[in-house]
C-alpha positions in Angstrom: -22.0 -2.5 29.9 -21.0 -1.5 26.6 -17.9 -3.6 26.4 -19.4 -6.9 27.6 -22.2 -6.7 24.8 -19.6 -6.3 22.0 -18.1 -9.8 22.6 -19.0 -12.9 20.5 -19.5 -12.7 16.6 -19.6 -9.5 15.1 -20.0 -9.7 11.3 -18.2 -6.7 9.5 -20.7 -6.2 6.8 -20.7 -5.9 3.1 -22.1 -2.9 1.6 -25.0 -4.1 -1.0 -24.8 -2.1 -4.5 -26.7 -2.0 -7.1 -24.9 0.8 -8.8 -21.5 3.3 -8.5 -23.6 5.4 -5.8 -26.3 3.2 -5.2 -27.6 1.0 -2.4 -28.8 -2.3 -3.1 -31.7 -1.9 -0.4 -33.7 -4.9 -0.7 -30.6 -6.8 -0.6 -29.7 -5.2 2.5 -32.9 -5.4 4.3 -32.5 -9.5 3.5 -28.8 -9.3 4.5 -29.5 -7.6 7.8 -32.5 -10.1 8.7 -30.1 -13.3 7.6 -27.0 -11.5 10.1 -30.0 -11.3 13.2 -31.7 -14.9 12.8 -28.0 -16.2 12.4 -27.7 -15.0 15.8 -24.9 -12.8 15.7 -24.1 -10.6 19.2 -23.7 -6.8 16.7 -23.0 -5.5 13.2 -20.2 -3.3 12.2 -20.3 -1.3 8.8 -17.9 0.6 6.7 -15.3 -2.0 7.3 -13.0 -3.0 5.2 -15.2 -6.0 4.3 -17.9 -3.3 3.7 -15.4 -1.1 0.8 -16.0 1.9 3.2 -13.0 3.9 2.1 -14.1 3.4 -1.7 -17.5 4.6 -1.2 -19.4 8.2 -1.2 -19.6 10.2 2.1 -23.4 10.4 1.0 -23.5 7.2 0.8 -21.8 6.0 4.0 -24.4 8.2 5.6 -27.1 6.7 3.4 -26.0 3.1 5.0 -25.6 4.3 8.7 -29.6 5.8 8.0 -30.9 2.4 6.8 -29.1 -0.2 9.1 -30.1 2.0 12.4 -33.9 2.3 11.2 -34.1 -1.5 10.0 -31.9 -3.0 13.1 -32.8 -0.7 15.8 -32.6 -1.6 19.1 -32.1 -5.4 18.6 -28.3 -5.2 18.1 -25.5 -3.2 19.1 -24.5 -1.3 15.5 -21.0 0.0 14.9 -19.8 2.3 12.3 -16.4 2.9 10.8 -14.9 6.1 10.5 -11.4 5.5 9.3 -11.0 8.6 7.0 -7.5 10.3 5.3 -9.6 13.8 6.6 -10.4 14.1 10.6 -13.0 16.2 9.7 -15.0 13.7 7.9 -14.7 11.3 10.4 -15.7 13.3 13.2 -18.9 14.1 10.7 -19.3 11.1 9.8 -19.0 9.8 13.7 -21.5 12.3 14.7 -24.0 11.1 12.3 -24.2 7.6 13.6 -24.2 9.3 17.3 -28.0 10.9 15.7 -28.9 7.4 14.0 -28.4 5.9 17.5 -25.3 3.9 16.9 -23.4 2.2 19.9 -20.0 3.0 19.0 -17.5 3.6 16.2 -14.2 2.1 15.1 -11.4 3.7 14.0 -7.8 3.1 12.4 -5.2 4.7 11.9 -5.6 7.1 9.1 -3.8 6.3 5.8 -2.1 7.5 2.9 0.8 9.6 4.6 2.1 7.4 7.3 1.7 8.7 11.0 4.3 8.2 13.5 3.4 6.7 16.9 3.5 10.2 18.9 1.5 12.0 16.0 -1.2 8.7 15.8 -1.8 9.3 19.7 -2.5 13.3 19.2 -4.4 12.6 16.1 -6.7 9.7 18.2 -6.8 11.6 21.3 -8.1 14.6 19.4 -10.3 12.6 17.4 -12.0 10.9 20.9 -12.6 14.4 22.3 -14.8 15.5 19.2 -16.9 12.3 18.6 -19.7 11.5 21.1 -19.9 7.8 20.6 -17.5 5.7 22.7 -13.8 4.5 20.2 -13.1 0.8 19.0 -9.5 0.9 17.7 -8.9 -1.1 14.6 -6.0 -2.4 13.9 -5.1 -3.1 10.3 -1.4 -2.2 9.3 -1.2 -4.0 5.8 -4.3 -1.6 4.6 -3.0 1.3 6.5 0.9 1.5 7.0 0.6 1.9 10.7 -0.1 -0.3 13.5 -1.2 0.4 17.0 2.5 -0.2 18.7 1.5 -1.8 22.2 2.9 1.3 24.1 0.4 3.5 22.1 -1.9 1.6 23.2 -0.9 1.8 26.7 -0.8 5.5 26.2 -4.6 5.6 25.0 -5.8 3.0 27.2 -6.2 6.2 29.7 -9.0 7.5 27.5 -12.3 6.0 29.2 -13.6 6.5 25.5 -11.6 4.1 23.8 -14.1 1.2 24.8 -11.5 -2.4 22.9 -9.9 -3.3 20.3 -10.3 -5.3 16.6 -6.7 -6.8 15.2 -6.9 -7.5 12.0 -2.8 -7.5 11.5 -3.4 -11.8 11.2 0.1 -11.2 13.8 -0.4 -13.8 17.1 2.8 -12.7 18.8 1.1 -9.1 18.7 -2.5 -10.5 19.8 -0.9 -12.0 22.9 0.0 -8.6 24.1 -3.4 -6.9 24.2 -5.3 -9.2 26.4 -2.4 -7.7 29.6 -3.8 -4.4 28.8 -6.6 -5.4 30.9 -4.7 -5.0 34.2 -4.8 -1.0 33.2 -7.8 -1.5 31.3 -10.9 -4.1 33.2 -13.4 -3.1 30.3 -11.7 -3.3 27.5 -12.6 -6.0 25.0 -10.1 -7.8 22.0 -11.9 -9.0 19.1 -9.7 -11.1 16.2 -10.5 -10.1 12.8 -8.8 -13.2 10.4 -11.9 -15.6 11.5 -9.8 -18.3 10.8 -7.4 -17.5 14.1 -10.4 -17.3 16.0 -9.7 -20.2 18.3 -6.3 -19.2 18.9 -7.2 -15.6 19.9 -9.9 -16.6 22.6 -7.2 -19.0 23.4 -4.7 -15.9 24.2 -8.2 -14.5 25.9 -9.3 -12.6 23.1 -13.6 -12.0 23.3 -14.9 -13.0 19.7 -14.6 -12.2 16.4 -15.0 -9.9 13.4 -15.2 -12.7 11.0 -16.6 -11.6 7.0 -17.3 -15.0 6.4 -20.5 -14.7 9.3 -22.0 -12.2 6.1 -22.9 -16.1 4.4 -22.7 -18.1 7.5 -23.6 -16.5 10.5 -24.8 -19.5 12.6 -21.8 -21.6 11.7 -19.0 -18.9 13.2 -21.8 -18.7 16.2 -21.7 -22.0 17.0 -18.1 -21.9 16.8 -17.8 -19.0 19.3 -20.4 -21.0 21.7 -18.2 -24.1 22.2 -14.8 -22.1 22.3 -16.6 -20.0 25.0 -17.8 -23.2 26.7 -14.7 -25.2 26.4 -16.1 -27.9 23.9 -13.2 -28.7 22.2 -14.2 -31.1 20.1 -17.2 -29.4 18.9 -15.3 -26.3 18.1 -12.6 -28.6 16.0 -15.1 -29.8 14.0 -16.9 -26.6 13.5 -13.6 -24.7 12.9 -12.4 -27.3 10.1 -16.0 -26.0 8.5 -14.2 -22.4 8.5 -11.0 -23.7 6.9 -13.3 -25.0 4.3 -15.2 -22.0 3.7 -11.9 -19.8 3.5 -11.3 -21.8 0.1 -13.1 -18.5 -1.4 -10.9 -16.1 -1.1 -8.6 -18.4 -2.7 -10.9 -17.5 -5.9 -9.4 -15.0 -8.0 -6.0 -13.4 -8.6 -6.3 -9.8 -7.0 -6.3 -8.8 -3.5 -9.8 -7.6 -3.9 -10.5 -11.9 -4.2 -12.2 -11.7 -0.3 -14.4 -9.0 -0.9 -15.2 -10.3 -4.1 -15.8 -14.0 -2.9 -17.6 -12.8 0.3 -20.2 -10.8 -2.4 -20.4 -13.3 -4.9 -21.2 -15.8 -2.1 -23.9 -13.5 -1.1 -25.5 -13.1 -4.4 -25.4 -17.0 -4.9 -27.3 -17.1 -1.8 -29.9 -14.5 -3.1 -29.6 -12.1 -0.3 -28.0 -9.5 -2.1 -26.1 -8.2 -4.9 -22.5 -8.7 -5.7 -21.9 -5.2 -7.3 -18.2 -4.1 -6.0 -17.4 -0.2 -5.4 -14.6 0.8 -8.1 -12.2 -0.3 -8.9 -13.2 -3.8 -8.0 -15.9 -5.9 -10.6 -17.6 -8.6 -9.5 -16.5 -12.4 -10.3 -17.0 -13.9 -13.9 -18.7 -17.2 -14.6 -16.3 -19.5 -14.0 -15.0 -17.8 -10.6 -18.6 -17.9 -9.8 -18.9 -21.7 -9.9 -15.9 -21.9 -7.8 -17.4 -20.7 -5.2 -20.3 -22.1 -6.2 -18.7 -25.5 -5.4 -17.2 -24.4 -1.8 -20.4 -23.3 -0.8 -21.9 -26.6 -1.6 -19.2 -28.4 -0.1 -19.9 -26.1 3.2 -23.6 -26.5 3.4 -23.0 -30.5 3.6 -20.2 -30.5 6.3 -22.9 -27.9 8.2 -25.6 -30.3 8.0 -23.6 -33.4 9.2 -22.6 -31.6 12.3 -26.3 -31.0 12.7 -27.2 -34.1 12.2 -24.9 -35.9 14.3 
């Protein structure tokens, strides 16, 4: 039952700061109620999107404690545990299990590079010491190692290990993890570049972990709703909006320019702060009315699709 509610749009969240070690709470109570009225189908946090490995442990926990109390039972919640230390994951992992979380995600860890037979020990070890049901997440250019597809296979025989997020932007690899069904029924695939959305529920893929649903959560699920219901047209329209609204991570020079843009869109919006974790800094004036412009530019081609 599990698997079929984490389908659709699930926003991996920013982490709101106000400080090095410091929630922005207010920002994050108005965050989370913007993700739920946009209509989105769960939340994942301590993503990438959400800076996870640059933050405190206390902190992470901190997080997990707030969004459980303020969402509670209204959406499925998700929690990142990707750590370089098993430990702290499973610590981490059992702390959401107490703050009623649904399930946690986990990719392979990074730093030293793990080699396909050591990544299966290390995630089947892992899945016998948390008590929350496993998302895999894969995300090689952040972490040096993918999920090869016969690892997969391999781990698809843990009844744990609940689906899959791809973030690798790869199509030719996407295509192969639908198939895993025929050894796997429940598993789900979610696509993490939102704009390849449409392509991966085209290859059978079930939704999306798209950071651009932090600023625009009813556009991306709109978008899902017509690819699900085979309105072509209205999802063309609706996913040009997305190419539009990826202009913002074009903003910047840094590979930090998503994260950055995704905040600074956020603060622009007044639901939260666009404090970044170091080594990050937010964007300067004229970066700001960049993206300042985009949104703009969004907001019209969203209200002309309403409208017509």
């Amino acid at each position: 039952m599990l698997s079929k509610a984490l389908q659709g749009i699930i926003p991996p969240m920013v982490t709101p700061l106000r400080d090095r070690d410091q929630l922005d709470h207010a920002g994050l109570q108005r965050l989370l109620e913007h993700l739920v009225a946009g209509g989105v189908h769960a939340l994942f946090v301590l993503g990438t999107t959400g800076e996870a490995p640059s933050l405190s442990y206390r902190l992470r926990r901190e997080l997990v404690d707030f969004v459980a109390n303020q969402i509670g039972s209204r959406l499925p919640l998700l929690v990142g545990i990707t750590d370089t230390s098993f430990v702290e994951s499973v610590h981490l992992a059992e702390h959401a299990a107490r703050c009623g979380a649904s399930a946690v995600v986990l990719s392979t860890p990074y730093y030293f590079p793990a080699g396909q037979t050591e990544l299966c020990t290390y995630v089947e070890n892992l899945v016998a010491a948390v008590p929350l049901p496993v998302i895999l997440y894969n995300i090689p250019s952040l972490t040096k190692v993918p999920f090869e597809i016969a690892t997969l296979q391999r781990l698809a025989q843990h009844p744990s290990i609940i689906g899959i997020k791809d973030s690798s932007g790869d199509l030719d690899y996407f295509s192969q993890l639908p198939p895993l069904r025929s050894e796997r029924p429940d598993w789900f695939f979610l696509m993490g570049p939102e704009a390849l959305l449409p392509e991966a529920m085209r290859l059978g893929g079930d939704g999306g972990v798209c950071g651009g649903a932090n600023i625009y959560p009813k556009l991306f699920v709109a978008l899902y709703e017509a690819l699900l219901a085979g309105n072509s047209l209205q999802a063309q329209r609706l996913h040009a909006v997305v190419l539009r609204l990826q202009q913002i991570y074009d903003v910047g020079k840094y590979a930090s320019r998503f994260i950055k843009a995704t905040k600074c869109a956020l603060s622009l919006r007044n639901l939260c702060d666009d404090f970044l974790a170091e080594p990050f800094h937010r964007f300067h004036p004229p970066e700001r009315e960049r993206v300042a412009s985009i949104l703009a530019d969004v907001d019209l081609a969203c209200a002309a699709i309403e409208t017509s």
